[in-house]
C-alpha positions as CSV (number, residue, x, y, z in Angstrom):
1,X,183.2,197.2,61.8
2,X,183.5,194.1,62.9
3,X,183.3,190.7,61.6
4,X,182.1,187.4,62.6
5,X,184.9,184.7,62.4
6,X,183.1,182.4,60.1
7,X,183.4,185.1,57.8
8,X,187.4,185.2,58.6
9,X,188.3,181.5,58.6
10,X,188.1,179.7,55.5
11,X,188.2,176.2,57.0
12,X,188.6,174.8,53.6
13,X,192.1,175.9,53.5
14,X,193.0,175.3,57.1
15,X,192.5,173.2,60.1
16,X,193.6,174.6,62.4
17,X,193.2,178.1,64.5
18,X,194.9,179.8,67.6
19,X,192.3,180.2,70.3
20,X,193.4,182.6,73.0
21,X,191.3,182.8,76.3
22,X,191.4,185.8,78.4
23,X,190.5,186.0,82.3
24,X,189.6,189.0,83.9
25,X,189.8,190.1,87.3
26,X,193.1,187.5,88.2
27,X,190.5,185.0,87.8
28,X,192.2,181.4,86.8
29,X,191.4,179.1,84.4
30,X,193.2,176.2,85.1
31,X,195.3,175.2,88.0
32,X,196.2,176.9,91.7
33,X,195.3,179.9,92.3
34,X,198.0,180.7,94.8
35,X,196.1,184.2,95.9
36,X,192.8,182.3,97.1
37,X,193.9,178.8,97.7
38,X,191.3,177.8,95.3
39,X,192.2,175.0,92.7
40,X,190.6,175.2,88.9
41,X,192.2,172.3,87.6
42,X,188.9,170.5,87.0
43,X,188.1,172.9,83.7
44,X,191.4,171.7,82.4
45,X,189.7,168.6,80.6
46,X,186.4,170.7,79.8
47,X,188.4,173.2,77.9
48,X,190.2,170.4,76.3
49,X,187.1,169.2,75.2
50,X,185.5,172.3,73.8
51,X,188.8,173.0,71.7
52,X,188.4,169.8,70.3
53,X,184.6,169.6,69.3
């Protein structure tokens, strides 16, 4: 059974925690998407942010 991670990190101890993002379909999360053209770099900063909050 699974847990939640507040029940796994003990934040007393540590700062700090590898976060690990996963896109599905060949969807990008940052930068050029050289299949479609498209460019993503604008959620750069935002996941930036949410890392940091």
């Amino acid at each position: 059974m699974t847990s939640p991670r507040r029940n796994l990190i003990d934040t007393a101890s540590t700062r700090y925690y590898h976060c690990v993002a996963r896109c599905v379909r060949r969807a990008w999360l940052c930068g050029q998407d050289h299949l479609s053209g498209n460019n993503y770099e604008h959620r750069r900063q935002w996941v930036i942010d949410r890392l940091q909050l």
